[in-house]
C-alpha positions as CSV (number, residue, x, y, z in Angstrom):
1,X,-17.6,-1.8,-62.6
2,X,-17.7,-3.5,-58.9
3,X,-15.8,-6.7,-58.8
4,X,-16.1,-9.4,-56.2
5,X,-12.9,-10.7,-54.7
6,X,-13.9,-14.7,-53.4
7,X,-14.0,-15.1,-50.0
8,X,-11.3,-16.4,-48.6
9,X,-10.4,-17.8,-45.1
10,X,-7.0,-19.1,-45.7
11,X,-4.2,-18.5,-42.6
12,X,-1.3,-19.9,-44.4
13,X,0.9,-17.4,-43.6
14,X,-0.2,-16.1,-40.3
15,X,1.3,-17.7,-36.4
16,X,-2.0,-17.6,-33.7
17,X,-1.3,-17.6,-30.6
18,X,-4.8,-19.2,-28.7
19,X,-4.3,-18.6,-24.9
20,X,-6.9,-21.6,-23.2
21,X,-6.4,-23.7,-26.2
22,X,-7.1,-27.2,-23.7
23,X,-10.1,-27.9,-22.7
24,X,-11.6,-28.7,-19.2
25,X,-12.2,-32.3,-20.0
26,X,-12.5,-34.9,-23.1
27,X,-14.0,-34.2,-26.3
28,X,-14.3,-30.5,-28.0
29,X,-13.6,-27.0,-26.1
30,X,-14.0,-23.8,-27.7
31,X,-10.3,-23.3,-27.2
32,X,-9.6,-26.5,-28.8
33,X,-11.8,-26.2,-31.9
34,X,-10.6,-22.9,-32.6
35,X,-7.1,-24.3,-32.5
36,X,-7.8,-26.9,-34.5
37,X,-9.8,-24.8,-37.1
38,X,-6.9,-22.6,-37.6
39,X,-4.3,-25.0,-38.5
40,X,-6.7,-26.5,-41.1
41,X,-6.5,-23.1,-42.1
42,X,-2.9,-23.2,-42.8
43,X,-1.7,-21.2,-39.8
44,X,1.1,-22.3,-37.5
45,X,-0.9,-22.7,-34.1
46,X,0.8,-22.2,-30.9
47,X,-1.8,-23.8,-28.3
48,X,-1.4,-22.4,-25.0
49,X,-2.6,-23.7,-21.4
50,X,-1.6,-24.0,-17.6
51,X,-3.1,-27.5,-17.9
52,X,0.1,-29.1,-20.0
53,X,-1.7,-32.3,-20.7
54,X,-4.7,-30.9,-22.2
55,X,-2.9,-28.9,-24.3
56,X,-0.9,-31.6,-26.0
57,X,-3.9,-33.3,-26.7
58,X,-4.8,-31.0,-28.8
59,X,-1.5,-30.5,-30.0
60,X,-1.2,-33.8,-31.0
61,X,-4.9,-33.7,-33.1
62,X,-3.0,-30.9,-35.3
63,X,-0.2,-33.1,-35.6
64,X,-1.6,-36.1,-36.7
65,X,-3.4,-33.8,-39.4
66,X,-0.1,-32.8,-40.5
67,X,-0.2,-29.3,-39.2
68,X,2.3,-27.0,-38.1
69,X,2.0,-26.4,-34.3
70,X,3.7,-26.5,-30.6
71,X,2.3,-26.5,-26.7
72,X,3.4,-23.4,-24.4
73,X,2.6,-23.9,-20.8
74,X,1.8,-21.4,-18.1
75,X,-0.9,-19.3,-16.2
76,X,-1.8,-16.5,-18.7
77,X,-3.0,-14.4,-15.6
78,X,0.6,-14.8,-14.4
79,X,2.8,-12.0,-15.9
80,X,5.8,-14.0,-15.7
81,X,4.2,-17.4,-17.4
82,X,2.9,-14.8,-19.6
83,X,6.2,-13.2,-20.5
84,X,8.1,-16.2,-20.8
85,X,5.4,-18.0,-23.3
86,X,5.1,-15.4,-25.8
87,X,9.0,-15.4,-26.1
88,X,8.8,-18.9,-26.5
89,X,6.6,-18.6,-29.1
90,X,8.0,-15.8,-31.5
91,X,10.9,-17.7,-30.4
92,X,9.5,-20.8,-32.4
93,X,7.1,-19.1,-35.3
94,X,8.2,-15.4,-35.1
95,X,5.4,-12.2,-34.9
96,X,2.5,-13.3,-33.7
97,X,-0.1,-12.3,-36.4
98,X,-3.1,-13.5,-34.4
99,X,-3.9,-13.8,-30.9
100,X,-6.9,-15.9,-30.1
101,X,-7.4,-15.1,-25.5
102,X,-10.0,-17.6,-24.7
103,X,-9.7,-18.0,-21.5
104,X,-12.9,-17.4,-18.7
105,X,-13.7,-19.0,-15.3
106,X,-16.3,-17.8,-12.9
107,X,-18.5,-19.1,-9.8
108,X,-22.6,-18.8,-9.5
109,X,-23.5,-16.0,-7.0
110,X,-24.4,-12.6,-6.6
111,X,-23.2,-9.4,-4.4
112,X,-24.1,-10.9,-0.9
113,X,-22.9,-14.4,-1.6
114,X,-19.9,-13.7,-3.9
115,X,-16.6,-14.1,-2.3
116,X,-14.3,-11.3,-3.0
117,X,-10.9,-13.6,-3.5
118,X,-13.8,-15.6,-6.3
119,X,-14.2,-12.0,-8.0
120,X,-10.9,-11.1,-7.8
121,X,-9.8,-14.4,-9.3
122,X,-11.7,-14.0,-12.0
123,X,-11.0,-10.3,-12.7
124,X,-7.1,-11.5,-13.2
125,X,-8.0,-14.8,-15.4
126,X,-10.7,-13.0,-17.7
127,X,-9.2,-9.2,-18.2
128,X,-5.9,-8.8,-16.4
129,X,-4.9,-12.0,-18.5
130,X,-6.2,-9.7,-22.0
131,X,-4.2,-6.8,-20.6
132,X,-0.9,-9.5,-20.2
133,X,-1.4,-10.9,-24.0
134,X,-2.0,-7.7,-25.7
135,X,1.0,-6.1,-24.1
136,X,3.5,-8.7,-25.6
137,X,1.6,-8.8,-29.0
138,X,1.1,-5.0,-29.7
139,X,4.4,-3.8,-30.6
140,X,5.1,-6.2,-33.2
141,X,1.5,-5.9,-34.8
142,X,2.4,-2.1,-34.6
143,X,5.5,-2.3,-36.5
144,X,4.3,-4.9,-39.0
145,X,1.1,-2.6,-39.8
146,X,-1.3,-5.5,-39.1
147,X,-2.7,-7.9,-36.9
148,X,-6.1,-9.6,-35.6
149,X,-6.9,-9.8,-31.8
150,X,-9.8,-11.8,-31.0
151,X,-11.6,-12.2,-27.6
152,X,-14.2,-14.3,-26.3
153,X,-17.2,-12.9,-23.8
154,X,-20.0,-14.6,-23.3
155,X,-24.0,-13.3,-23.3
156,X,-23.6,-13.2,-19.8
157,X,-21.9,-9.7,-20.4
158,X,-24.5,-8.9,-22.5
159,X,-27.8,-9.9,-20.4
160,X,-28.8,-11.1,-17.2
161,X,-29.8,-14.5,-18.1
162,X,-32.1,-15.5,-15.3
163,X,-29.2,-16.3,-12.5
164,X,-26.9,-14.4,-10.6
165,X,-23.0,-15.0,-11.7
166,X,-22.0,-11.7,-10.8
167,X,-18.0,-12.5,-11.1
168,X,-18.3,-14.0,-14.6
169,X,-20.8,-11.4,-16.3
170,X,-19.3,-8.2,-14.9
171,X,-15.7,-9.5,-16.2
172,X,-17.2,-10.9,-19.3
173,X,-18.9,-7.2,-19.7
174,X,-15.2,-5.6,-19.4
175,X,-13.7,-8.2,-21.8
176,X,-16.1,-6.6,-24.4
177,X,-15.5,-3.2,-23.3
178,X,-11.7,-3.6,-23.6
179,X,-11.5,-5.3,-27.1
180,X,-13.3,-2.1,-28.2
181,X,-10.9,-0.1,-26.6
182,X,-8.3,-1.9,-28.2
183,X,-9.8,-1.5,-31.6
184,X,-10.3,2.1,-31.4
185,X,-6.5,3.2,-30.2
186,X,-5.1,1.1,-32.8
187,X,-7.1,0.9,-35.6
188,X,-4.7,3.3,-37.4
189,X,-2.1,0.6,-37.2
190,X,-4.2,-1.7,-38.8
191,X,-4.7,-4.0,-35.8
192,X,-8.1,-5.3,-36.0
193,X,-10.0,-6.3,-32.3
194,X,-13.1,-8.1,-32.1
195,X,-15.1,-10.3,-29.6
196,X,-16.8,-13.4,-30.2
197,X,-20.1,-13.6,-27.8
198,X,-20.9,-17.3,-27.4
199,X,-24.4,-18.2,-26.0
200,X,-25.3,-21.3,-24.4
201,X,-22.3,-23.7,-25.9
202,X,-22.4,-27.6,-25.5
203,X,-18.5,-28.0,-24.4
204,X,-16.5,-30.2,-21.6
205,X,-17.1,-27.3,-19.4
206,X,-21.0,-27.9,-19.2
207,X,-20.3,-31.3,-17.0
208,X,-18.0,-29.7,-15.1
209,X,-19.6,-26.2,-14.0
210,X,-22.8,-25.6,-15.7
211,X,-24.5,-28.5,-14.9
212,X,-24.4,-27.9,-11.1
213,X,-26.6,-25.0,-11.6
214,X,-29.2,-27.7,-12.3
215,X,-28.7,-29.6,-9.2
216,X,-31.6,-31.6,-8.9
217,X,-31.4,-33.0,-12.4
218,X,-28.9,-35.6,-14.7
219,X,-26.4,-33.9,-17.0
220,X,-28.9,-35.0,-19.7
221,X,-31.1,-33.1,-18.4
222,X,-29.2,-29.7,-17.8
223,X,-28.3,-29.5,-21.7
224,X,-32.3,-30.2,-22.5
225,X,-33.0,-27.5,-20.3
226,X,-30.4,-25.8,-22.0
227,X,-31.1,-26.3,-25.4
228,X,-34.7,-25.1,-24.5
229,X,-33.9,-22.0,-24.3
230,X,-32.8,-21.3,-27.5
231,X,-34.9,-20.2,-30.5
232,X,-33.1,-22.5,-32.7
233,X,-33.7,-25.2,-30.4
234,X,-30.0,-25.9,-29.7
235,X,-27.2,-25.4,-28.1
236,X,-24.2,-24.6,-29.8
237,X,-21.1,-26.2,-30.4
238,X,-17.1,-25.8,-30.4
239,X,-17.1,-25.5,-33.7
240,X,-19.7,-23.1,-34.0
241,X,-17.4,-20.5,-32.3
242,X,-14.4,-21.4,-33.7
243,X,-15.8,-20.8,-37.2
244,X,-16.5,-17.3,-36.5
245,X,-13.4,-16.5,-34.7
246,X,-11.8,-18.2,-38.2
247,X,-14.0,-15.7,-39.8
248,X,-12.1,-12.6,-37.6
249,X,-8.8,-13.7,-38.0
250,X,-8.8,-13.6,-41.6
251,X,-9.0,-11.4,-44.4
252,X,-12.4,-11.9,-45.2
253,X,-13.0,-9.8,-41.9
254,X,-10.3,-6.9,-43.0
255,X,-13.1,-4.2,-42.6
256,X,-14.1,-5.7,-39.5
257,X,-13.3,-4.1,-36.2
258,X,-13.8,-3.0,-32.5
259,X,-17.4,-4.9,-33.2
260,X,-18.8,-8.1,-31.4
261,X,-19.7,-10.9,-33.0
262,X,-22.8,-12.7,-31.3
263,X,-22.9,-16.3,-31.7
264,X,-26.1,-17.7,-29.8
265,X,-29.0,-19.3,-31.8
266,X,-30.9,-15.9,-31.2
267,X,-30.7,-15.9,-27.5
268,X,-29.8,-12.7,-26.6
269,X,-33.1,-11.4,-29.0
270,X,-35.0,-13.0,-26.1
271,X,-33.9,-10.8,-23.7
272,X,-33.7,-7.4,-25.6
């Protein structure tokens, strides 16, 4: 007889450490949501940013919900910061069980008119920063016999999506390609890795990056354009990702790994 376990999403006894969980200005980041989602969850949520005010806001939203959380502050492409943080933090809430890297920056251009300190800049903040986490977070998974590590591309290392952003799509690409990695060489120690692939997302950052990309046209305008674009007719939002990264760093994803996890109202179909 097969029997049917419910689904269950609950963290309550799991610390996530979510690297980029500020946001670049007011109202919901994906970092923030997912930070947010996961205490509701019952985990204890260690929100980490270089941007110490940001991350106390959302520090503070936990709080006020009555859940179990601190701010650690530092550059997570900075091995030092990096170092120092994670101590801090097992220091506070003990192995971490979950680590959430969310961080990504990138500037619109292509070979020819990419500078190479803007590639190299973001090479360190989107992969040499996963490279920093994992190493203070895989020997404890490893001797505990389990553990979730969850990444976030973007379609951009998927497709080309119409303009060049050469920095941010190749590093998005090896973000992918390293969570795999990851999930292969220590599967066996049952340390899950997935990635979460976010289309076109409706967050802070679209007012302060994205939009200028539409130059000749209002805000209000870039995220029509946007939301065009997408079978579903939308963009997505904060908590769109953050659900599915809840989703990966619970046990209702315990036979999910090295795999990616394509959140984007179908847009990616449109460029198969």
């Amino acid at each position: 007889m097969t029997t049917t376990a419910a689904l269950s999403l609950g963290l309550s006894d799991r610390t996530v450490f979510v690297a980029g969980g500020g946001s670049a200005g007011p109202g919901w980041s994906i970092g923030r949501a997912a930070c947010v989602t996961y205490a509701r969850l019952g985990a204890r949520v260690c929100v980490a940013d270089r941007d110490r005010t940001s991350a106390e806001e959302t520090t503070q939203i936990i709080r006020s919900e009555g859940g179990t959380v601190d701010t650690f502050v530092g550059d997570i492409a900075n091995e030092d910061d990096v170092v120092r943080m994670f101590a801090e933090a097992k220091a506070r809430f003990g192995v971490i069980d979950v680590l959430h890297r969310n961080v990504g920056i990138g500037k619109t251009g292509g070979p020819l008119d990419t500078k190479l300190e803007d590639f190299d800049l973001a090479q360190s903040v989107n992969v040499r920063s996963l490279l920093l986490a994992s190493r203070q977070v895989l020997p404890d998974m490893i001797e505990q016999g389990r553990g979730s590590i969850i990444t976030i591309s973007s379609v951009a290392g998927l497709r080309y999506l119409g303009y060049p952003h050469l920095s941010y799509c190749v590093t998005k690409a090896a973000v992918i390609q390293f969570t795999r990695m990851l999930a292969q060489q220590y599967a066996a120690n049952g340390i899950r890795a997935n990635t979460v692939v976010p289309g076109l997302i409706d967050t802070p950052r679209i007012a302060n990056t994205v939009a200028k990309m539409f130059s000749e046209t209002s805000l209000d305008e870039a995220r029509a354009a946007r939301a065009k674009q997408v079978p579903l007719g939308r963009m997505g939002t904060a908590w769109d990702i953050a659900n599915a990264c809840a989703f990966l760093a619970s046990d209702a994803a315990a036979y999910v790994t090295g795999t990616e996890l394509v959140v984007d109202g179908g847009l990616t179909g449109k460029f198969a």
